[in-house]
C-alpha positions in Angstrom: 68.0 82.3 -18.4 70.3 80.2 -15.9 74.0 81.6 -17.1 77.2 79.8 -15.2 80.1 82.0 -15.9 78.4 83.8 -12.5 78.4 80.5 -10.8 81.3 79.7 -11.8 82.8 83.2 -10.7 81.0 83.0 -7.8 82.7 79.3 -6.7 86.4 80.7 -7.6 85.9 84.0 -5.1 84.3 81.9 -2.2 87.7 79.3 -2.8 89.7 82.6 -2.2 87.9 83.9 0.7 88.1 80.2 2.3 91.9 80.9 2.3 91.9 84.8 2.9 90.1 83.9 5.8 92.3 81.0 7.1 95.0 83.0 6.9 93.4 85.7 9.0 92.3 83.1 11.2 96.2 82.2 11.2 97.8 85.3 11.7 95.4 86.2 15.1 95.8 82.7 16.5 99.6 82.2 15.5 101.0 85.0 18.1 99.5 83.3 20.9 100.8 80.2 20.3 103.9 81.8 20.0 103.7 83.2 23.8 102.4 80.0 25.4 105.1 78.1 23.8 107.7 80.3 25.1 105.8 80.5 28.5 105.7 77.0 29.0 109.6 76.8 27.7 110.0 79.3 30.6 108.6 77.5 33.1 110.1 74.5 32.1 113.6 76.4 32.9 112.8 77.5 36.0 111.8 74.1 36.7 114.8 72.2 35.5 117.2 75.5 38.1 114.6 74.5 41.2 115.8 70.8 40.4 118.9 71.1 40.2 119.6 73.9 43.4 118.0 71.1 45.5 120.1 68.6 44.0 123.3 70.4 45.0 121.5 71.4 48.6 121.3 67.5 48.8 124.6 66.6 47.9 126.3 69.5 50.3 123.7 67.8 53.0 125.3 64.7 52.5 129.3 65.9 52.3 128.5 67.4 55.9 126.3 64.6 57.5 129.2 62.2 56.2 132.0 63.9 57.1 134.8 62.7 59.8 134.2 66.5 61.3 131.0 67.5 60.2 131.6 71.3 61.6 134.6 71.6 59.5 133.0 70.5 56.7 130.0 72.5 57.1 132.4 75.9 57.1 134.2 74.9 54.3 130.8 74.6 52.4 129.6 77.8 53.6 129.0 80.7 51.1 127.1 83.6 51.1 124.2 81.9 49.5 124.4 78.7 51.4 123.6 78.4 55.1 124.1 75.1 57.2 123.7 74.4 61.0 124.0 71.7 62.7 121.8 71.1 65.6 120.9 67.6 67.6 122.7 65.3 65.1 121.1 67.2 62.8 122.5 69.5 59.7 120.3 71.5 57.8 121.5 73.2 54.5 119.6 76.4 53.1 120.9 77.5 50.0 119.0 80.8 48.0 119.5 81.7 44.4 118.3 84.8 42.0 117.4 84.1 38.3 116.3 86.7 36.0 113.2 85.7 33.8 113.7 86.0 29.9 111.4 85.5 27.3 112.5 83.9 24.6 116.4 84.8 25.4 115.4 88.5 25.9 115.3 90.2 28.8 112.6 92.5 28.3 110.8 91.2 31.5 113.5 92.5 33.7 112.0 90.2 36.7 114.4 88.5 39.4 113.2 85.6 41.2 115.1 83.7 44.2 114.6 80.5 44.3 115.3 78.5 47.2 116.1 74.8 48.7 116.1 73.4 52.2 117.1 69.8 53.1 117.8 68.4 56.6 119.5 64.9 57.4 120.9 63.4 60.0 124.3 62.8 60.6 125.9 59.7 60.3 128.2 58.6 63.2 131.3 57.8 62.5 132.3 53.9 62.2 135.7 52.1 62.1 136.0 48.5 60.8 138.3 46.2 62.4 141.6 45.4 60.0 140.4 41.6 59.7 137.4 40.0 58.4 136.0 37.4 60.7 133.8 35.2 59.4 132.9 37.3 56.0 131.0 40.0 58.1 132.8 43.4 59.0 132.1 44.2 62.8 131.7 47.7 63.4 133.0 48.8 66.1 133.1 53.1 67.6 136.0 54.6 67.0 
């Protein structure tokens, strides 16, 4: 005869190898997700330094194509990293910068990469307003 203690047995050790082999399934899948989280988290660093090194390339474009003396300004901006010429009304600011690559705050990787920026604008000529407002407008006269 039909006896269910073996059917019943037999429901409770497929139950347990249902979660045995979840949890397998878990612990081979789990380290990779592990490595492209902290892969994409790297790349979103080196994303956020590219941003903001061309950011600060703008900004020292700017200072310089603003400036009363735009060759004075441009040598007081240069650094070793940082190079600026100015050339037909023109400045152009290079600037190059190393970051190592960690992984998940440890620098096992040991790689260096240099990121860089370029940005060219024009410079702005130099314009003097007249001491008195005629007519709400400011005339612009060279200085």
């Amino acid at each position: 005869m039909f006896s269910t203690k073996r059917h019943k047995q037999r429901l409770r050790r497929s139950d347990g190898d249902a979660a045995g082999q979840a949890a397998v399934e878990l612990a081979l899948v789990l380290p990779l997700l592990a490595i492209f989280t902290v892969l994409i988290a790297q790349f979103s660093i080196v994303a956020r330094d590219q941003l903001a090194l061309w950011q600060s390339t703008r900004e020292i474009a700017r200072d310089v194509a603003l400036a009363i003396d735009p060759y004075t300004e441009a040598e007081h901006r240069r650094t070793k990293d940082t190079e600026i010429s100015l050339a037909d009304g023109v400045v152009t600011v290079m600037v190059g910068r190393q970051t190592r690559l960690t992984l998940a705050g440890f620098d096992f990787l040991q790689r260096t990469i240099t990121l860089r920026a370029r940005v060219s604008m024009a410079l702005e000529p130099p314009v003097a307003f007249l001491p008195d407002v005629v007519g709400g407008e400011f005339p612009a006269q060279e200085p």
